[in-house]
C-alpha positions in Angstrom: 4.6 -5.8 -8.3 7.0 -4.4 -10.5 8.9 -7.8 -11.6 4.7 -9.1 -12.1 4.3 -6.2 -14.6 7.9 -7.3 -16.1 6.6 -10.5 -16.6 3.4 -9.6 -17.9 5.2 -7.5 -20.3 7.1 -10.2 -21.3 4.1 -12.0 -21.8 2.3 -9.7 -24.6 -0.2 -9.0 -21.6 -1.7 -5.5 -22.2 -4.7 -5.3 -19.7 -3.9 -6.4 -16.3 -5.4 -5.4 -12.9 -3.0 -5.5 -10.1 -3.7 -5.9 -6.2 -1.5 -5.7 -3.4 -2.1 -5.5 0.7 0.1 -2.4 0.9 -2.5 0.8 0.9 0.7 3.2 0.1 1.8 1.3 -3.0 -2.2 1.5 -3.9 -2.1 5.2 -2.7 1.4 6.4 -4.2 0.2 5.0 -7.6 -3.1 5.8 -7.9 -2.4 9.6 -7.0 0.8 9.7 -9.0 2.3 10.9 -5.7 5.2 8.7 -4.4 6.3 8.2 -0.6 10.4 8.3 -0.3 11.0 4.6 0.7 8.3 3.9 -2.5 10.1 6.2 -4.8 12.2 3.8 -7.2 9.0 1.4 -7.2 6.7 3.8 -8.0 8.8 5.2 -10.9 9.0 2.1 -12.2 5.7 1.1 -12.4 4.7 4.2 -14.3 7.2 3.7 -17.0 6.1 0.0 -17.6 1.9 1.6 -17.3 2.8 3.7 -20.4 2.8 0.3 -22.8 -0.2 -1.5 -21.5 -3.3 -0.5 -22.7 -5.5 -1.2 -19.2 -4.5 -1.0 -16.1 -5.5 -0.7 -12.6 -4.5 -0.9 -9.1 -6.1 -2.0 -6.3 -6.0 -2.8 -2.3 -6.7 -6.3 -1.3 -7.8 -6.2 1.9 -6.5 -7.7 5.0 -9.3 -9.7 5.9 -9.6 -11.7 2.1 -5.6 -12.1 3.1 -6.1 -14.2 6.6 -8.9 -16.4 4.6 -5.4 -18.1 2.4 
């Protein structure tokens, strides 16, 4: 996620919704809260939220996964 919201930057992109399959990512980001193995990510992610002007996160589920 974070290199996607590098290249998005990169980009001039300023609204983006991002989904991932990994409910802590989801979790740590949405709460501002940050699981130790997530940390660095996490941090990351925040700093690069700052300059975009909409943002959000969400959990793609496992089943919409298996139907790729």
């Amino acid at each position: 996620m974070r290199g996607t919201m590098e290249h998005a930057g990169s980009l001039g992109l300023t609204k983006m919704i991002f989904k991932s399959d990994s409910q802590q990512l989801v979790t740590a980001i949405g709460r501002g809260s940050s699981f130790l193995d997530l940390h660095g990510i996490v941090s990351d992610i925040k700093l690069m939220v700052d300059w975009m002007e909409s943002v959000s996160f969400r959990l793609l589920h496992n089943f919409f996964l298996r139907m790729v």
